[in-house]
C-alpha positions in Angstrom: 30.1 33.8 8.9 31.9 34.2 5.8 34.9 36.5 4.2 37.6 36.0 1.8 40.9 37.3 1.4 43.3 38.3 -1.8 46.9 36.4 -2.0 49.1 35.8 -4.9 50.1 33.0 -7.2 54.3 32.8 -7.9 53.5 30.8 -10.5 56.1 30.1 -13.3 53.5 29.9 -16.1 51.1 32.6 -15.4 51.6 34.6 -11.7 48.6 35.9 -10.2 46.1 37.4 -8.0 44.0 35.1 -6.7 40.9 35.3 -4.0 40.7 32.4 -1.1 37.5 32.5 0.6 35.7 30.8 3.4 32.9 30.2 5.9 31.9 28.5 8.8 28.5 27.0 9.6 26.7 24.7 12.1 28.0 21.7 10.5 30.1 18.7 11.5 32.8 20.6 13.0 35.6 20.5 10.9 38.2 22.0 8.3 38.3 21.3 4.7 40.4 23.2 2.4 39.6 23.3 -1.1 41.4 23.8 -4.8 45.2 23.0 -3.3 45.1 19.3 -4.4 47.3 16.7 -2.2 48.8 19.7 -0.8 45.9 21.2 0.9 45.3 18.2 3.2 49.1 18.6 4.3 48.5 22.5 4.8 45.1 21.5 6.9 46.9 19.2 9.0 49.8 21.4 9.5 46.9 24.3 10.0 45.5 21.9 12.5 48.7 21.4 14.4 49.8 24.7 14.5 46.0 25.8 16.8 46.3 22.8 18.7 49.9 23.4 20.1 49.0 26.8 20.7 46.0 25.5 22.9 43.4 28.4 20.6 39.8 27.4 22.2 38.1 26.5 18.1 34.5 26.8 17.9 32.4 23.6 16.9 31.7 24.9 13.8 32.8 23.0 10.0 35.2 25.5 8.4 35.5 25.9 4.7 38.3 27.0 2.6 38.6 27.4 -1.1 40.7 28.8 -4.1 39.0 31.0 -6.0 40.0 28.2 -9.2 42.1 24.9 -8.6 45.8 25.6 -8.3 47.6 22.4 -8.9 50.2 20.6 -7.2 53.4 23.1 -7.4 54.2 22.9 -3.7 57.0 25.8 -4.3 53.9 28.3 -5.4 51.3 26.5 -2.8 53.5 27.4 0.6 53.0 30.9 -0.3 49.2 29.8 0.3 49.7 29.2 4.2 49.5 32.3 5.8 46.2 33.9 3.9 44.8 30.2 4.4 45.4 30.2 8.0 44.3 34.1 8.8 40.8 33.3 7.2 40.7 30.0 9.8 41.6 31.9 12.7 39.1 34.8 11.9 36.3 32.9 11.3 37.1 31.1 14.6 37.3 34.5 16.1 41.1 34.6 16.8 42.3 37.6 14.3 41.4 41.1 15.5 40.2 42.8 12.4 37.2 44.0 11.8 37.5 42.4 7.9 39.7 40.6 5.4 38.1 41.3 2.2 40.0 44.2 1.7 43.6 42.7 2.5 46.3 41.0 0.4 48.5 38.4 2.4 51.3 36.0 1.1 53.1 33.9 3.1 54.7 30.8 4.7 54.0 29.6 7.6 55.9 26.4 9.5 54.9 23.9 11.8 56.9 25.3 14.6 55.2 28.5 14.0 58.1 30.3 12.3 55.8 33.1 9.8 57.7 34.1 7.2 56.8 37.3 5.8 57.9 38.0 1.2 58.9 41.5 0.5 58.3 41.9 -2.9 57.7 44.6 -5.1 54.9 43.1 -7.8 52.5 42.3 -4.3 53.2 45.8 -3.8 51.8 47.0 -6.5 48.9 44.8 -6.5 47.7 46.1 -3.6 48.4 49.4 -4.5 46.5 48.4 -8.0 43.7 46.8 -6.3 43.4 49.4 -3.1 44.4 46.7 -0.7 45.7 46.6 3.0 48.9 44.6 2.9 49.3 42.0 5.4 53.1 41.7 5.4 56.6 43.8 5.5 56.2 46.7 2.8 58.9 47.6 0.4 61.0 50.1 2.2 60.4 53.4 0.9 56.5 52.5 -0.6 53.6 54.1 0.6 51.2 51.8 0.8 48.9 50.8 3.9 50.4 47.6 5.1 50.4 45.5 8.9 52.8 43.7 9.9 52.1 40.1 10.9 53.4 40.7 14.1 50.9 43.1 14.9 47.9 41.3 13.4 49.2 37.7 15.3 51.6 39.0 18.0 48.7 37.9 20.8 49.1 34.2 19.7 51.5 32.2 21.7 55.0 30.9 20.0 55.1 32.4 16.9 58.2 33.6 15.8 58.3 36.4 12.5 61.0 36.4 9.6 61.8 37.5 6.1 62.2 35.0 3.4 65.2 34.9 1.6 
């Protein structure tokens, strides 16, 4: 099984759309993420934790994650990375009740205690308007286009609280 997922880069230098994409295969079960640097073995264990304290049944499968090019080390653009990173883990593990990702555009932070923090902003907006994608996060008020709410997409997974970034 394999899918992918757009998200975006708050880069100081050069912001950006970016794809994350992943599979899983008969393997030596597992989860590598690829193209974060140091920061992507933090977000796997974090990722790990975050399944494991929620007791979510994982299949015996290797799971691999990569950025579309490598994104370097700037942790305050990289946390932005969590949420998309952890959707395409728990749909290829068959916890996300969607039929696909490839058509979605997610940004967010997620914490170890399993506070998701959602980013209203108005340039993802109009990305996924641009790029005719479902939004996975709060929507500008007042925009029209097709979004879901976290809460809806992870509301059946125990101990996960939703907010807003500031």
């Amino acid at each position: 099984m394999e899918t992918q997922i757009q998200s975006y880069a708050f880069s100081q230098r050069s912001p950006s759309a970016l794809t994350l994409f992943g599979y899983a295969s008969k393997s030596v079960p597992g989860l590598e993420i690829n193209g974060m640097g140091k920061y992507g073995k933090t977000l796997k264990e974090k990722i790990i934790f975050i399944t494991r304290s929620r007791q979510l049944p994982i299949p015996l499968k290797r799971f691999v994650i990569s950025a579309e090019y490598d994104l370097g080390s700037d942790p305050h653009m990289l946390r932005w990375l969590d949420l998309p990173v952890l959707l395409l883990y728990w749909y290829l593990a068959g916890h996300i009740r969607m039929g696909r990702l490839d058509n979605c555009l997610a940004v967010g932070n997620i914490t170890p205690a399993g506070e998701v923090f959602g980013r209203t902003d108005v340039e993802l907006n109009r990305l996924a308007l641009e790029m005719n994608l479902l939004l996975l996060g709060p929507g500008v008020p007042g925009c029209s286009i097709p979004c879901i709410d976290p809460r809806e997409l992870l509301g059946h997974i125990p101990d996960l609280s939703f907010k807003m970034a500031v």
